[in-house]
Biopython code that builds the backbone (N, CA, C, O; Angstrom):
import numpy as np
from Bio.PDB.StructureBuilder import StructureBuilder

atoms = [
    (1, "UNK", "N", (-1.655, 2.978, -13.185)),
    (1, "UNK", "CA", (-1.751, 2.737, -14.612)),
    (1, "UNK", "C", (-0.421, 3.018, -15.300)),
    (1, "UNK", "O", (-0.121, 2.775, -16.470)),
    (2, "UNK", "N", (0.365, 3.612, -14.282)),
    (2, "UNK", "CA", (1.769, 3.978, -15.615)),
    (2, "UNK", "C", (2.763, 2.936, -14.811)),
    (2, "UNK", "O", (3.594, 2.143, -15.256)),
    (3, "UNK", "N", (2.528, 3.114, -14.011)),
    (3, "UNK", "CA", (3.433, 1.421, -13.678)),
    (3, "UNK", "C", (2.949, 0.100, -13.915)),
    (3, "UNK", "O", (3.800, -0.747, -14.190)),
    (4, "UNK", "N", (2.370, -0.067, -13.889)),
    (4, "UNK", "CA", (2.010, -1.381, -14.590)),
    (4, "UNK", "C", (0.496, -1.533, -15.267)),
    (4, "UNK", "O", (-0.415, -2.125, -14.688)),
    (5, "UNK", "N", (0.383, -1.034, -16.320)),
    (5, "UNK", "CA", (-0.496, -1.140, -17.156)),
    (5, "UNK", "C", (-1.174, -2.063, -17.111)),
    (5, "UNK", "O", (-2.348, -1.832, -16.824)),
    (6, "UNK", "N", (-0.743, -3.621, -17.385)),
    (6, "UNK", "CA", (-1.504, -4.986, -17.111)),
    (6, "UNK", "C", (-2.236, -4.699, -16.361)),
    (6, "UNK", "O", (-3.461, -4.677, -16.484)),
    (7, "UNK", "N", (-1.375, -4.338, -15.138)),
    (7, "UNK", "CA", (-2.221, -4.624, -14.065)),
    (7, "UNK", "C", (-2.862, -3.628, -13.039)),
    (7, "UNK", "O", (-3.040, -3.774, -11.830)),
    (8, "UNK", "N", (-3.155, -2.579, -13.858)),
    (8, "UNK", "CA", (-3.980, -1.574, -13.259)),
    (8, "UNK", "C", (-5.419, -1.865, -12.309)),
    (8, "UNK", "O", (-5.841, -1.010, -11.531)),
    (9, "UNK", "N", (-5.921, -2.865, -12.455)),
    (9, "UNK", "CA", (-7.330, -3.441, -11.842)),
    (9, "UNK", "C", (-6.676, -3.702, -10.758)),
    (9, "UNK", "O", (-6.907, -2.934, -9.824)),
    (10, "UNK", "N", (-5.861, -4.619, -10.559)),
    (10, "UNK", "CA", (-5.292, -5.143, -9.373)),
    (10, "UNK", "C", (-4.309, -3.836, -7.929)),
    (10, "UNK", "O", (-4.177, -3.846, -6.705)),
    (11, "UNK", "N", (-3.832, -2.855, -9.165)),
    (11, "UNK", "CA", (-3.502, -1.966, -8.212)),
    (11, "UNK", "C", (-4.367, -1.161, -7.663)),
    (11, "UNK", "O", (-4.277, -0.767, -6.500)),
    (12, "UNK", "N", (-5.285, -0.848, -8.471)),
    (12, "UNK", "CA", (-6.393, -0.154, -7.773)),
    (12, "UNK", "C", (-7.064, -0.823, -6.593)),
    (12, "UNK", "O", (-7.369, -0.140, -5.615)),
    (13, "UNK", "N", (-7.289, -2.002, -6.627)),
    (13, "UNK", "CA", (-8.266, -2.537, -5.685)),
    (13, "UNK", "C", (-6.980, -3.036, -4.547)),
    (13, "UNK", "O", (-7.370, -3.246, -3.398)),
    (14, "UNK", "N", (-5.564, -3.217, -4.817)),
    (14, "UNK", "CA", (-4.945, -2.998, -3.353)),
    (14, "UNK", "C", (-4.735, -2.038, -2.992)),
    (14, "UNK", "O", (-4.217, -2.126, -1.879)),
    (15, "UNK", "N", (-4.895, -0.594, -3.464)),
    (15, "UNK", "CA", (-4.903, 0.521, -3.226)),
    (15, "UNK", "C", (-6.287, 1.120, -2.421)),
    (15, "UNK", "O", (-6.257, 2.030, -1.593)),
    (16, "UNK", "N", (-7.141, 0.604, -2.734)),
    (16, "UNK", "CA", (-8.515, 0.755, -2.116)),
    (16, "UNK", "C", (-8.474, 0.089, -1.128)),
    (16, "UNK", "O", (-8.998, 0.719, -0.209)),
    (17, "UNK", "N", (-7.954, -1.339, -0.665)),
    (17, "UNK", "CA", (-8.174, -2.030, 0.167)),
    (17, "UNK", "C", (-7.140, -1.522, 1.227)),
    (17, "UNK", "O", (-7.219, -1.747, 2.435)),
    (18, "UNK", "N", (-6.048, -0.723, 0.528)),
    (18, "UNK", "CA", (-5.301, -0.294, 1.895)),
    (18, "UNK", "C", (-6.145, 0.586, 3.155)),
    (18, "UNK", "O", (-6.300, 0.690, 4.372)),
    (19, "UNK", "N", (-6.649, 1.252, 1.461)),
    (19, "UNK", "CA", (-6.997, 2.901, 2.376)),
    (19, "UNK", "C", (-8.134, 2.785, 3.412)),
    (19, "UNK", "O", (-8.205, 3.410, 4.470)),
    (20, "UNK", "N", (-9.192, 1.694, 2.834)),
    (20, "UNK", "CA", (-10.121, 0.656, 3.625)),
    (20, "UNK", "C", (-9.500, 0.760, 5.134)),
    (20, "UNK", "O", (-9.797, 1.561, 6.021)),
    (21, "UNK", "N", (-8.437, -0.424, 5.148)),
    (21, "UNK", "CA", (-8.029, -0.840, 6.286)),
    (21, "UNK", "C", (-7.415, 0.053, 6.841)),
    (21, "UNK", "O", (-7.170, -0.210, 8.018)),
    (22, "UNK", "N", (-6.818, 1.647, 6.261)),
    (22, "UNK", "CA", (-6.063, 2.447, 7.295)),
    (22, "UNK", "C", (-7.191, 3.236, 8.075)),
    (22, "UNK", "O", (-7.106, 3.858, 9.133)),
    (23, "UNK", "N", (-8.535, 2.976, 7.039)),
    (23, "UNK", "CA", (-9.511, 3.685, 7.580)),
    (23, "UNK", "C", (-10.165, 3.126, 8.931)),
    (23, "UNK", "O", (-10.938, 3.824, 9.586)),
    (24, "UNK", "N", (-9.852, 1.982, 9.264)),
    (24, "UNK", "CA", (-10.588, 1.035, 10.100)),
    (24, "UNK", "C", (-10.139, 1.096, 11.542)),
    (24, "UNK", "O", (-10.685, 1.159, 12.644)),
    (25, "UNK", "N", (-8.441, 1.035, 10.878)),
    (25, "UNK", "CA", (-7.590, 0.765, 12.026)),
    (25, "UNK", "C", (-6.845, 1.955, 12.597)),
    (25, "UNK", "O", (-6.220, 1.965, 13.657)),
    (26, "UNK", "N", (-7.024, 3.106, 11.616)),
    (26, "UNK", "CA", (-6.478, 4.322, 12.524)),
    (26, "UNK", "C", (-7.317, 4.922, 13.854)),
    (26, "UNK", "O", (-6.705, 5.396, 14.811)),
    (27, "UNK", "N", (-8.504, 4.865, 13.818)),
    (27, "UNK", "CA", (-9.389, 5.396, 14.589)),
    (27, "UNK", "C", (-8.861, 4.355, 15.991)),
    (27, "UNK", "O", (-8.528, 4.772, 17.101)),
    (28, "UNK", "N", (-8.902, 3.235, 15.634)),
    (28, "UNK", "CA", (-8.386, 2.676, 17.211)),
    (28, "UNK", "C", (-6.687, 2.846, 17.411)),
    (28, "UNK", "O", (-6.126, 3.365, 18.376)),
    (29, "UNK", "N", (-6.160, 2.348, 16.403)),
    (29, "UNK", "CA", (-4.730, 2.920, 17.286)),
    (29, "UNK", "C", (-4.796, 4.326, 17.446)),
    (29, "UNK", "O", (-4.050, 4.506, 18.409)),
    (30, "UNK", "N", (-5.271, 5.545, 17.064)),
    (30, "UNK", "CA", (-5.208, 6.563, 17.971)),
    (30, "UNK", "C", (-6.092, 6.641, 19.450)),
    (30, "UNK", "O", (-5.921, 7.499, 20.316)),
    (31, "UNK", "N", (-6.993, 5.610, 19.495)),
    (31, "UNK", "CA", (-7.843, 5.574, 20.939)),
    (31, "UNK", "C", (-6.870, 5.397, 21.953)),
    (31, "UNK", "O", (-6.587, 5.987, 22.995)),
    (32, "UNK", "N", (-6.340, 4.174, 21.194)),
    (32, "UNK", "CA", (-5.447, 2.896, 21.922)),
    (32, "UNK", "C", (-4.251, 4.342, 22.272)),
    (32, "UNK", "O", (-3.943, 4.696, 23.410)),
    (33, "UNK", "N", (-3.941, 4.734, 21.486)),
    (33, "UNK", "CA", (-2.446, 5.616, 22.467)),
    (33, "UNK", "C", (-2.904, 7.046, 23.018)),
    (33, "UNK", "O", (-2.044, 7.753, 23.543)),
    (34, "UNK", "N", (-4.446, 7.579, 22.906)),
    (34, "UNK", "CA", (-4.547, 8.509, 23.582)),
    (34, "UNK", "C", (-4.763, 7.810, 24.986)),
    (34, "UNK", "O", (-4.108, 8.285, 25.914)),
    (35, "UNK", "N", (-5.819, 6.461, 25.331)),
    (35, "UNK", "CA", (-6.295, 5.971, 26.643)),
    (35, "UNK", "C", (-4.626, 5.277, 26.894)),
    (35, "UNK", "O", (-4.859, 4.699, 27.955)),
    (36, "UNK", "N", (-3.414, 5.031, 26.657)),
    (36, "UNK", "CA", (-2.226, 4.879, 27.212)),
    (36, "UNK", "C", (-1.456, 5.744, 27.181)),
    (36, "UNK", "O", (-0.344, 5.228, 27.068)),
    (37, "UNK", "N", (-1.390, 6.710, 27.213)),
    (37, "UNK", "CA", (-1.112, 8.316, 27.044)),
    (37, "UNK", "C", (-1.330, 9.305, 27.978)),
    (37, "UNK", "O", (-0.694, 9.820, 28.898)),
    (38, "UNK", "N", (-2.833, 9.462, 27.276)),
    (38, "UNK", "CA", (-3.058, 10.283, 27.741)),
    (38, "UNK", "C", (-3.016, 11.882, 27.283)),
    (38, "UNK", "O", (-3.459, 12.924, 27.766)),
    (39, "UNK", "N", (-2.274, 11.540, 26.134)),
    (39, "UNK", "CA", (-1.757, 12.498, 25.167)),
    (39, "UNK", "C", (-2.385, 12.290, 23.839)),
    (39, "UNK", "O", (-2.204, 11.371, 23.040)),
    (40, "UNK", "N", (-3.398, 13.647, 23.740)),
    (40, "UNK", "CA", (-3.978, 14.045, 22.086)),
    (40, "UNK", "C", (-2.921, 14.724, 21.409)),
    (40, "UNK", "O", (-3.280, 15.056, 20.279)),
    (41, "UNK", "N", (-2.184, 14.929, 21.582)),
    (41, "UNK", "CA", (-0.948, 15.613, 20.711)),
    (41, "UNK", "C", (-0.256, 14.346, 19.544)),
    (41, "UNK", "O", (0.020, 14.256, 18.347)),
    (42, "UNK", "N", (-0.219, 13.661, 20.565)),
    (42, "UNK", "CA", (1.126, 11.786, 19.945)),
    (42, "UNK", "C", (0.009, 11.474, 18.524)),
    (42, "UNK", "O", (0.554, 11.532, 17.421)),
    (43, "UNK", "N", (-1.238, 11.211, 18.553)),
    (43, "UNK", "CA", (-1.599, 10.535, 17.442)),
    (43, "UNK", "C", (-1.867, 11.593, 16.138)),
    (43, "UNK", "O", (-2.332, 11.171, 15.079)),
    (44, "UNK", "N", (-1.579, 12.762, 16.309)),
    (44, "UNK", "CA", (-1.371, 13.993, 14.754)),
    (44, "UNK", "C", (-0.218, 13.851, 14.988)),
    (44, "UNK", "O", (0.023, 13.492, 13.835)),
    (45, "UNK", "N", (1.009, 13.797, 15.592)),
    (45, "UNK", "CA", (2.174, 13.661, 14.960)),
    (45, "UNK", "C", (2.450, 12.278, 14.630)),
    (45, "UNK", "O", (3.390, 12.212, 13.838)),
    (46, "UNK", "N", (2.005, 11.226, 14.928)),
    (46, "UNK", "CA", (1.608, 10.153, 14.031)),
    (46, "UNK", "C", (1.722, 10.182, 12.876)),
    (46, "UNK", "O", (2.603, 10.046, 12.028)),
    (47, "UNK", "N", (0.185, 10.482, 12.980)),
    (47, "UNK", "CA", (-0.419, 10.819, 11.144)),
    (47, "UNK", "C", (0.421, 12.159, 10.607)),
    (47, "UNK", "O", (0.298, 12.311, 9.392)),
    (48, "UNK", "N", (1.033, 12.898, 11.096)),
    (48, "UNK", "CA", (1.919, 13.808, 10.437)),
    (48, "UNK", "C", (3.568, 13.031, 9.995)),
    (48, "UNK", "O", (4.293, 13.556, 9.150)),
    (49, "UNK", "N", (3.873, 12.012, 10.572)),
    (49, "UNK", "CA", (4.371, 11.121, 9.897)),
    (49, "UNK", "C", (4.749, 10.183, 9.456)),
    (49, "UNK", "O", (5.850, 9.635, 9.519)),
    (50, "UNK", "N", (3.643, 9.878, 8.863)),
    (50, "UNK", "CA", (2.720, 9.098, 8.111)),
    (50, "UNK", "C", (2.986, 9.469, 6.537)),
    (50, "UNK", "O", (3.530, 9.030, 5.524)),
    (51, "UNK", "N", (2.081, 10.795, 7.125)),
    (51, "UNK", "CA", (1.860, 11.652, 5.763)),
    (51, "UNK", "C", (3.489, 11.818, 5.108)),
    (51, "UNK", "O", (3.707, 11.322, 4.003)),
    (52, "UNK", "N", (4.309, 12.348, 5.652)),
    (52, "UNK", "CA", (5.844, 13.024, 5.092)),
    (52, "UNK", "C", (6.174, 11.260, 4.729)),
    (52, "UNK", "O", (6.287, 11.159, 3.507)),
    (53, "UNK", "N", (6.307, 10.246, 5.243)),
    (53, "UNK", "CA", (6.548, 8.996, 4.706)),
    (53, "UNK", "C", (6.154, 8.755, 3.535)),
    (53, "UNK", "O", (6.943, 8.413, 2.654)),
    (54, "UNK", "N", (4.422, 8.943, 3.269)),
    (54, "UNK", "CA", (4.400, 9.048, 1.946)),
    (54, "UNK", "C", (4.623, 9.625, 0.801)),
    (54, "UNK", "O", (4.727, 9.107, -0.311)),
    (55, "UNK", "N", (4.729, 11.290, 1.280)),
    (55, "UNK", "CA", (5.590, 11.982, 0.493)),
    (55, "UNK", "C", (6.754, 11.628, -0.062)),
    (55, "UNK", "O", (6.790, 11.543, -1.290)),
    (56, "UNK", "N", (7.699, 11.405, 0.556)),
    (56, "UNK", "CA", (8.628, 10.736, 0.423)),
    (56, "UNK", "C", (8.798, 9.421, -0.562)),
    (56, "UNK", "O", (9.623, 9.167, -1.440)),
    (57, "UNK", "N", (7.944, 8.873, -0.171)),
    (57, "UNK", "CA", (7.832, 7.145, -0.585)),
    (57, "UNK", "C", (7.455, 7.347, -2.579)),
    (57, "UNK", "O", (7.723, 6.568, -3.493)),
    (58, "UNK", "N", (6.750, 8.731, -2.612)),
    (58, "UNK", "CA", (6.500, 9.577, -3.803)),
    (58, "UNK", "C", (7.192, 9.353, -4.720)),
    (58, "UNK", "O", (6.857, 8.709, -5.715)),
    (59, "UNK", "N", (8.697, 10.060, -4.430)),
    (59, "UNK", "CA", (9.672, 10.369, -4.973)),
    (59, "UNK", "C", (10.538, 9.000, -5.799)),
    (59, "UNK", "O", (11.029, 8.920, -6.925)),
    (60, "UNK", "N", (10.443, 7.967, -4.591)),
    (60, "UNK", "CA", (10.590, 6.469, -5.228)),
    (60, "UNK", "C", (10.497, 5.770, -6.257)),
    (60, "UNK", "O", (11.245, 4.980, -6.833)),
    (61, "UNK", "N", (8.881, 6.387, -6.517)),
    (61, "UNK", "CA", (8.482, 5.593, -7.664)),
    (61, "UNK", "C", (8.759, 6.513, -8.939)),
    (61, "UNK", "O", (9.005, 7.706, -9.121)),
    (62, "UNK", "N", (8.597, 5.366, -9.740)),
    (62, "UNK", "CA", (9.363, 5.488, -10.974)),
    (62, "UNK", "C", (8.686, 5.139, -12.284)),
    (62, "UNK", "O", (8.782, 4.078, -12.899)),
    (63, "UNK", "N", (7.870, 6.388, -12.654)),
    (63, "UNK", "CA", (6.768, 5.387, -14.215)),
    (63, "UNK", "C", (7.295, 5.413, -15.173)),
    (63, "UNK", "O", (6.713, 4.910, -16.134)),
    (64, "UNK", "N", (8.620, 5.997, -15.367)),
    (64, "UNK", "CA", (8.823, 5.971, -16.626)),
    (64, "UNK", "C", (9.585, 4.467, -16.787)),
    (64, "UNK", "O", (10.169, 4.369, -17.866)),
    (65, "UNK", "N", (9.673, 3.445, -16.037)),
    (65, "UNK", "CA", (10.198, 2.117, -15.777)),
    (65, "UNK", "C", (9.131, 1.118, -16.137)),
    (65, "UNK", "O", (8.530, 0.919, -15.080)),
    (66, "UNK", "N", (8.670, 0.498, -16.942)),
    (66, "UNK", "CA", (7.613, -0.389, -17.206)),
    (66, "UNK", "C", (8.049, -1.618, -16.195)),
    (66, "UNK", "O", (9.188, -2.079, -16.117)),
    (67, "UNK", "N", (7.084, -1.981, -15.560)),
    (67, "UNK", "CA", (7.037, -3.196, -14.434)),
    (67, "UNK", "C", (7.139, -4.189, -15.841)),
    (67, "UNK", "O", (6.581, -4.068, -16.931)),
    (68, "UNK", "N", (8.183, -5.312, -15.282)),
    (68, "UNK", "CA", (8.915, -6.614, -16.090)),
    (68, "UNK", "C", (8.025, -7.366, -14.663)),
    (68, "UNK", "O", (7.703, -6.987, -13.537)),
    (69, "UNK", "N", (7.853, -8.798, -15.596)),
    (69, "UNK", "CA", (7.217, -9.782, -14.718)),
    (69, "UNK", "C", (8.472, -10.570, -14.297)),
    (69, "UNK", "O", (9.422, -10.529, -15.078)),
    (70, "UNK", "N", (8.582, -11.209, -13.276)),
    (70, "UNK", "CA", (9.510, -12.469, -12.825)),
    (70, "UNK", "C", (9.920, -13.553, -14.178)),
    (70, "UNK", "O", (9.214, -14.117, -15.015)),
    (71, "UNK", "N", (11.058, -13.535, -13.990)),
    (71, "UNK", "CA", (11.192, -14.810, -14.938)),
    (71, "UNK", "C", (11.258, -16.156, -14.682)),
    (71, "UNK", "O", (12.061, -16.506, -13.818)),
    (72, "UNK", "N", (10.435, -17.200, -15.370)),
    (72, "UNK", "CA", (10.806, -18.426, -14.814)),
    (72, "UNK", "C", (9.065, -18.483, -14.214)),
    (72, "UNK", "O", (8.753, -19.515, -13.620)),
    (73, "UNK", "N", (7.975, -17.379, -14.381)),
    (73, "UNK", "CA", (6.786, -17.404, -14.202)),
    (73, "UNK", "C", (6.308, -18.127, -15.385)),
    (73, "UNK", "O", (6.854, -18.103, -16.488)),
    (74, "UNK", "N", (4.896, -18.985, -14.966)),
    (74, "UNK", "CA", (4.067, -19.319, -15.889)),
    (74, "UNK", "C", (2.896, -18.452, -16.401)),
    (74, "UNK", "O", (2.100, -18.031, -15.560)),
    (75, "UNK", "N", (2.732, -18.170, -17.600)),
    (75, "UNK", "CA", (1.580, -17.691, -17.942)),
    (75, "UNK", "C", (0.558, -17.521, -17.001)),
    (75, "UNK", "O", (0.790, -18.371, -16.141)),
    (76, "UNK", "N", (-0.683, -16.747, -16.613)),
    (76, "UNK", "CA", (-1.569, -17.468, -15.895)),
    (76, "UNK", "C", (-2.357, -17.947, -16.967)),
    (76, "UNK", "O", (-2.567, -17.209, -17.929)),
    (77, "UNK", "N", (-3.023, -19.598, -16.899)),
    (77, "UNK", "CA", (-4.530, -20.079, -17.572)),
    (77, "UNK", "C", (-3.714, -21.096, -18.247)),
    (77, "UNK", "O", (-4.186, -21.840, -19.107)),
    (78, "UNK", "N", (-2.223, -21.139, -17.777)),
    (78, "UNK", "CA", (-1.978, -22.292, -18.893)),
    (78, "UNK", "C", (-1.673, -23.050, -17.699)),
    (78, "UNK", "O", (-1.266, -22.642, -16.611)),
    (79, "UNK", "N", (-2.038, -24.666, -18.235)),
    (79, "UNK", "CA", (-2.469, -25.839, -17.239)),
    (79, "UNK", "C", (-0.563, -26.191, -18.013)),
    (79, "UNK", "O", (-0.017, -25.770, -19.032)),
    (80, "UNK", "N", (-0.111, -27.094, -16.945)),
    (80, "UNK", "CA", (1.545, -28.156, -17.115)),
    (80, "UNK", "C", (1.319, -29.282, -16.409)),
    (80, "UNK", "O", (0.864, -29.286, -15.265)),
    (81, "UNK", "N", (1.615, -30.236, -17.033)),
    (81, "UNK", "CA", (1.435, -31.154, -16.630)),
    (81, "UNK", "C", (2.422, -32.168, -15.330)),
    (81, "UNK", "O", (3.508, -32.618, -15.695)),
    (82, "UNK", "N", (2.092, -32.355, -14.344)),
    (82, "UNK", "CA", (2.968, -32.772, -13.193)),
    (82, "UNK", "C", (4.046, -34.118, -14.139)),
    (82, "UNK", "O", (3.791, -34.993, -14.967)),
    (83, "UNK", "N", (4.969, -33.757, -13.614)),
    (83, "UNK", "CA", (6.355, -34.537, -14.481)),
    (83, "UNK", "C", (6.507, -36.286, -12.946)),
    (83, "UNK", "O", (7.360, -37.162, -13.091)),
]
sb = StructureBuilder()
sb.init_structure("model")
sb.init_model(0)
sb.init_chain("A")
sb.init_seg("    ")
for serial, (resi, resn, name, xyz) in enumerate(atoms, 1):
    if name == "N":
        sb.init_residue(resn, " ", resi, " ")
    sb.init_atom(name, np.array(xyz, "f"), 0.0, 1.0, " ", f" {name:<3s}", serial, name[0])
structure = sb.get_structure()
């Protein structure tokens, strides 16, 4: 919401849909590298950095910057007519 206000609906629901899919797909890539492994240790230091990535990735963002749209975009809902 403080980065892009407009479009707070939309960040939320790719934000949900990430966490969805990390939820889906972490459980097998840690199967997948303990049964090629062999090693329960490799997939928490994984997800340990993972985690410090996002920490990190934290620091990046920037709300006091209002998201500017592309220029040279069309409105959305307005129809143009093919030239």
């Amino acid at each position: 919401m403080d980065i892009a206000p407009k479009y707070s609906g939309t960040a939320s629901g790719l934000m949900n849909t990430g966490s969805a899919f990390a939820a889906i797909v972490s459980p097998l890539v840690a199967g997948f590298v303990i049964d090629a492994t062999g090693n329960w240790y490799l997939p928490f230091l994984m997800s340990m950095g993972l985690l410090l990535l996002g920490g990190f990735s934290a620091f990046l963002m920037h709300p006091e910057r209002p998201f500017t749209e592309a220029e040279g975009r069309l409105p959305v809902g307005r129809v143009v007519a093919a030239e």
